[in-house]
C-alpha positions in Angstrom: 0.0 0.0 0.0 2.8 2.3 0.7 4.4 2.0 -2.5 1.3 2.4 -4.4 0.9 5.8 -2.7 4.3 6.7 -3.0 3.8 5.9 -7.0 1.0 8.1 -7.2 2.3 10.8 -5.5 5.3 10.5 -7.7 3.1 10.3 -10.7 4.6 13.2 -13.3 7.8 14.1 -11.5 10.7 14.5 -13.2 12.6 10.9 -13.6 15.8 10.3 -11.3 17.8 6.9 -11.2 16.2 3.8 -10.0 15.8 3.2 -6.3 17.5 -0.3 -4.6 14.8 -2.5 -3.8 13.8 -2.6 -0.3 14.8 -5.8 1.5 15.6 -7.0 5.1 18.7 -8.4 4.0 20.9 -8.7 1.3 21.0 -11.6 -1.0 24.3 -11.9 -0.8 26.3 -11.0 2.4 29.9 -10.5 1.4 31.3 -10.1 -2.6 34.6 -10.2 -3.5 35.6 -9.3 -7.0 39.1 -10.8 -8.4 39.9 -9.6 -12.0 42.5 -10.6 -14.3 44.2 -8.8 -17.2 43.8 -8.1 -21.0 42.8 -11.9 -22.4 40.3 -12.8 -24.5 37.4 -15.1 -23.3 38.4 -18.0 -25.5 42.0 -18.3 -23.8 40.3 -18.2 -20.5 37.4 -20.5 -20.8 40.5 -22.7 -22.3 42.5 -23.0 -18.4 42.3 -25.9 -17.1 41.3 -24.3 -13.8 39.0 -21.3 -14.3 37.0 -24.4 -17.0 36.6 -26.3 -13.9 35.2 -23.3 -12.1 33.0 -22.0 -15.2 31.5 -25.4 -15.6 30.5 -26.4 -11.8 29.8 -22.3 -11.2 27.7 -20.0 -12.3 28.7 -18.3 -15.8 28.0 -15.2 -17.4 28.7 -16.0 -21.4 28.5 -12.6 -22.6 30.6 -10.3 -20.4 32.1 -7.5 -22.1 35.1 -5.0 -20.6 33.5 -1.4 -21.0 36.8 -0.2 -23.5 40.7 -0.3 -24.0 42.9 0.3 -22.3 43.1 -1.3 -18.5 42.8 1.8 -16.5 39.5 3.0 -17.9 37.9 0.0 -16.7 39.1 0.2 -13.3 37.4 3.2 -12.5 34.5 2.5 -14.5 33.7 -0.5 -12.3 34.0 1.3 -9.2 33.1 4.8 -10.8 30.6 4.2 -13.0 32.1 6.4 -16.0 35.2 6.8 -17.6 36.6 9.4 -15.9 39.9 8.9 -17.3 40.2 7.1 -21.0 44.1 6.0 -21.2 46.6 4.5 -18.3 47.7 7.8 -16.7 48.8 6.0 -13.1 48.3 7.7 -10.0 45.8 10.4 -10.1 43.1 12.1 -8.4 39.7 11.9 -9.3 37.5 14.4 -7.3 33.7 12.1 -8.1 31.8 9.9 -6.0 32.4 6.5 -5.9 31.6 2.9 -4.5 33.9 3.3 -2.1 31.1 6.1 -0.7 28.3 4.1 -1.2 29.3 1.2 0.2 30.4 3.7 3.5 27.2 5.4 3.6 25.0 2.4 4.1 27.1 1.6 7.2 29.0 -0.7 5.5 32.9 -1.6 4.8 35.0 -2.2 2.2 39.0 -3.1 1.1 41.2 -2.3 -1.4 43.8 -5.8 -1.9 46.6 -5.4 -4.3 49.4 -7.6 -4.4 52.8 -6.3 -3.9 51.9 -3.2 -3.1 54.1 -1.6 -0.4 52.9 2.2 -0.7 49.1 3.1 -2.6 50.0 4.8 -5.4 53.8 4.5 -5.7 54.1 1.9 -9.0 57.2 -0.9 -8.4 56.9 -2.9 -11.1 54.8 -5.5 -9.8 52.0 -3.2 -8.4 50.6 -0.3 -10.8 48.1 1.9 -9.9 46.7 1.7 -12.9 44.9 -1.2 -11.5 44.1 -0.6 -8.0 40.4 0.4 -8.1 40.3 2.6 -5.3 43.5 4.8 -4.7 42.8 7.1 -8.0 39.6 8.6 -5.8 40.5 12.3 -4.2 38.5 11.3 -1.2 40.0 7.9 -0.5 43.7 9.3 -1.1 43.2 12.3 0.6 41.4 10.6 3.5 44.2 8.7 5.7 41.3 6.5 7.1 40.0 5.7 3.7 43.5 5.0 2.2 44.7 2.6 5.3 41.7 0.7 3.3 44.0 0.2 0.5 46.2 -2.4 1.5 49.2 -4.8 0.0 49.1 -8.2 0.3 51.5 -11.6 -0.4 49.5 -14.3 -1.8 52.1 -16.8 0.1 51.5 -15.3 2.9 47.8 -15.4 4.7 48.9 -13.2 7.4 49.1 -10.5 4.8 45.4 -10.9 4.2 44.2 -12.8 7.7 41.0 -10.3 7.6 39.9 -11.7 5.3 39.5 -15.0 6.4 38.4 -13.9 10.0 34.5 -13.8 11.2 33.4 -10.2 9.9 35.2 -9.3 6.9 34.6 -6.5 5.1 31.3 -6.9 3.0 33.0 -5.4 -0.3 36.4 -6.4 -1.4 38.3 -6.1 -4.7 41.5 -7.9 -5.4 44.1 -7.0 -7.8 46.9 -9.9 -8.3 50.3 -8.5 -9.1 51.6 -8.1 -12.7 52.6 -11.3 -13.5 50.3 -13.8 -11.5 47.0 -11.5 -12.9 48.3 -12.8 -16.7 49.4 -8.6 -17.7 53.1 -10.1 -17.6 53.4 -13.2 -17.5 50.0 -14.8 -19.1 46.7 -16.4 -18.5 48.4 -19.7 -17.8 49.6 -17.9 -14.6 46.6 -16.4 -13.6 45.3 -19.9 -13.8 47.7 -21.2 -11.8 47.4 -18.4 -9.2 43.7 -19.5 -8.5 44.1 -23.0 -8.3 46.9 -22.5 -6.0 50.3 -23.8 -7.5 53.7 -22.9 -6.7 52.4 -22.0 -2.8 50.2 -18.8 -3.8 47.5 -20.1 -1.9 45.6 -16.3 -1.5 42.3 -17.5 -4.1 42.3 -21.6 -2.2 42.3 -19.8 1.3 39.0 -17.7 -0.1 37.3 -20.6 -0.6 37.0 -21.1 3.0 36.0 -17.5 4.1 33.1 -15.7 4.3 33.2 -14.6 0.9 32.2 -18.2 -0.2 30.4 -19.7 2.6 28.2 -16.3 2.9 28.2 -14.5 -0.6 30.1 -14.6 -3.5 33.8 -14.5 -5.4 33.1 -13.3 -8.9 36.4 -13.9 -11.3 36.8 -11.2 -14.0 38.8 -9.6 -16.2 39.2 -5.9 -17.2 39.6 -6.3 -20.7 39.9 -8.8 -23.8 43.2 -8.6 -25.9 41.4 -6.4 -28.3 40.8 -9.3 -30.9 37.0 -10.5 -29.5 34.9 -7.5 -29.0 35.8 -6.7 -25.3 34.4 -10.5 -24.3 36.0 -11.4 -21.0 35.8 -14.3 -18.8 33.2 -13.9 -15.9 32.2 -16.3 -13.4 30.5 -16.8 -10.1 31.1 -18.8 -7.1 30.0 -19.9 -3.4 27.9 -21.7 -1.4 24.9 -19.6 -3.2 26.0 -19.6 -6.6 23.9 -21.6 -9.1 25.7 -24.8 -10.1 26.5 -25.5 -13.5 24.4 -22.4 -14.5 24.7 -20.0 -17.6 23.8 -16.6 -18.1 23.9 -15.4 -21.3 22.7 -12.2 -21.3 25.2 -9.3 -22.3 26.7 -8.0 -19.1 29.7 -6.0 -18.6 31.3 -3.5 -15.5 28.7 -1.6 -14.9 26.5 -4.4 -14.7 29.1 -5.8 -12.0 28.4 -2.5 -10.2 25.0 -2.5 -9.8 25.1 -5.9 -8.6 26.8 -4.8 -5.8 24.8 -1.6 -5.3 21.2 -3.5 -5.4 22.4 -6.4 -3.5 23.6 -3.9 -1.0 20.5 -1.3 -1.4 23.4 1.3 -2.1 21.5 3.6 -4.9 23.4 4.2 -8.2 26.6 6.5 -9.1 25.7 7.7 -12.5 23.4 7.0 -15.8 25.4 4.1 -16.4 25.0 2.1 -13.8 21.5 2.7 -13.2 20.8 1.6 -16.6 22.4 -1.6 -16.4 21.1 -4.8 -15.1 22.4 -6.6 -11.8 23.9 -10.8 -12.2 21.7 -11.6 -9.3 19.6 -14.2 -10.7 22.6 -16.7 -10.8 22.7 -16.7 -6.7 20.0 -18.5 -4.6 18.6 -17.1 -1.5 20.2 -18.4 1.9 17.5 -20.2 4.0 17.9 -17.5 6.6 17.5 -14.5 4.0 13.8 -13.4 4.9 12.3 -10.6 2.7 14.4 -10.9 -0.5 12.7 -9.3 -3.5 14.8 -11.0 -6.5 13.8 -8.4 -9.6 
């Protein structure tokens, strides 16, 4: 009754962008986004690993990076525009971001890039190119915000212990170093990252946190090696994800954005993302999650 009033009243206003649906709990508790670099989804389907994971997991077929290069994509996943449109590095982008959202619904959130040792400060294994939150004026400006941003060994768990502990932040993205996220040293290696070879045993050691057991680890990439249209690897897993299930409708970042925002009731950054569709349909409810409107 009170949203048919609120309709009416509403009736000939001006439109705005889309309001999260009202809930009592989100769908998913925790997401944790992992992305790789510049391959094409053919190559990546084709690893051994990440075909295991696409096959039991939930798939989305027709994921598309938003454009080239890296850096642009980056920001438009946690921007929602393309506030910058080459690889310019460290910089400072004065516009809202998720990082704000995901703050002013009382949540938290993490920055993880391997090999980093200062935000910002490129050392030829991290770039800043690729960390999604440290090119945000309010997050580098912000010591509290930027403490966010953190480095991380993925042969070493106490580097990331939070993660694995009993309230982890409820938005996390993780940025693998040069090499194991394929940029240097190829897809092969960002397969063998996740499945845990060679003692990098960061992506194994999600399996048994929150992230899985409560919500969701969704494998990307930013970008295709510009011979497939921008068609990139996407895929879904956790103790909610829908086995062996495929989602081919076109997707790309902003579409990864606005999952988070409507799982999370967040509200939308810009025309972009409020125009795009949420990947919620591949998750199932938890028994416990009273109230969910799936839409």
């Amino acid at each position: 009754m009170l949203a048919l009033l609120a309709s009416l009243l509403l009736a000939g206003q001006p439109a705005t962008a889309p309001a999260a649906p009202e809930r009592t709990a989100p769908l998913l508790n925790h997401i944790m986004i992992v992305w790789g670099e510049n391959t094409k989804y053919t190559l990546a389907r084709a690893q051994p690993y990440m075909s295991s994971l696409a096959t039991a997991n939930a798939e989305f077929t027709q994921f598309f990076g938003v454009t080239h290069p890296s850096m642009p994509n980056y920001i438009a996943m946690t921007g929602g525009s393309l506030y910058v449109t080459s690889n310019v590095g460290c910089t400072t982008l004065d516009v809202p971001n998720l990082a704000d959202l995901v703050e002013g619904a009382g949540l938290d959130w993490r920055g993880y890039n391997e090999s980093m040792v200062t935000p910002c400060v490129d050392n030829g294994s991290y770039v800043s190119k690729h960390d999604f939150f440290v090119n945000y004026k309010d997050v580098k400006e912000n010591p509290a915000r930027l403490a966010k941003v953190k480095g991380f060994n993925s042969t070493q768990s106490a580097t990331y212990a939070e993660l694995m502990g009993p309230n982890p932040p409820e938005v996390v993205f993780i940025t693998p170093n040069l090499c194991h996220d394929g940029h240097d040293c190829g897809v092969a290696t960002f397969d063998n990252w996740l499945a845990g070879t060679s003692g990098d045993t960061f992506f194994q050691d999600m399996l048994s946190s929150e992230y899985f057991t409560d919500g969701a680890i969704i494998i990307s990439f930013d970008e295709d090696d510009g011979t497939q249209g921008n068609h990139v690897y996407t895929v879904a897993i956790g103790a909610q994800a829908r086995s062996a299930f495929i989602d081919s409708a076109t997707y790309n970042h902003y579409s990864l954005l606005r999952t988070i925002e409507d799982n999370f009731g967040l509200g939308t950054l810009t025309a972009n993302d409020a125009a795009a569709s949420n990947m919620l349909g591949a998750f199932q409810p938890r028994a416990s999650a009273v109230g969910w409107e799936m839409y």
